[in-house]
C-alpha positions, -999 to 999 in steps of 0.1 A, spaced: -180 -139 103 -195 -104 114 -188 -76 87 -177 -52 111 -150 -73 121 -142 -76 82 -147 -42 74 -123 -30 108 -93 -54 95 -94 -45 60 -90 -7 72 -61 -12 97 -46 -37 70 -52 -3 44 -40 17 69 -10 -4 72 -3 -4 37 -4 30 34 23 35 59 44 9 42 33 26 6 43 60 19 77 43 34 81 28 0 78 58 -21 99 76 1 129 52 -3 116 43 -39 143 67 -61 169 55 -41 158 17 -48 154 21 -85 183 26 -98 198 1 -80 170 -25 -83 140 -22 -110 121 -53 -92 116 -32 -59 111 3 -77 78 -16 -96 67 -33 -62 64 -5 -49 47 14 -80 27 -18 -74 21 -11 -39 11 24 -44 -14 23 -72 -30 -8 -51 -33 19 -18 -46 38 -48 -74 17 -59 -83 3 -21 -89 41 -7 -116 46 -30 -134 16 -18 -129 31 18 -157 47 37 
């Protein structure tokens, strides 16, 4: 398996996650009052996009 091919999917799969993180938070104070499993998935979610951008570039 090249890297480059690795390191291309991991960003658009980052880059994917941060739309869905950025979707997520967005919708995230409706969720959490309603459902507390969501509103931590997606604090999940987010402190994961967290950790994986500093490992970018």
């Amino acid at each position: 398996m090249p890297t480059d091919f690795v390191k291309l999917s991991f960003h658009f799969s980052s880059s994917y996650l941060k739309i869905c993180g950025i979707k997520m938070f967005l919708i995230r104070g409706n969720i959490n009052h309603r459902h507390g499993n969501i509103g931590s998935l997606a604090q999940r979610i987010s402190r994961y996009i967290f950790y994986s951008s500093l490992f970018e570039g």
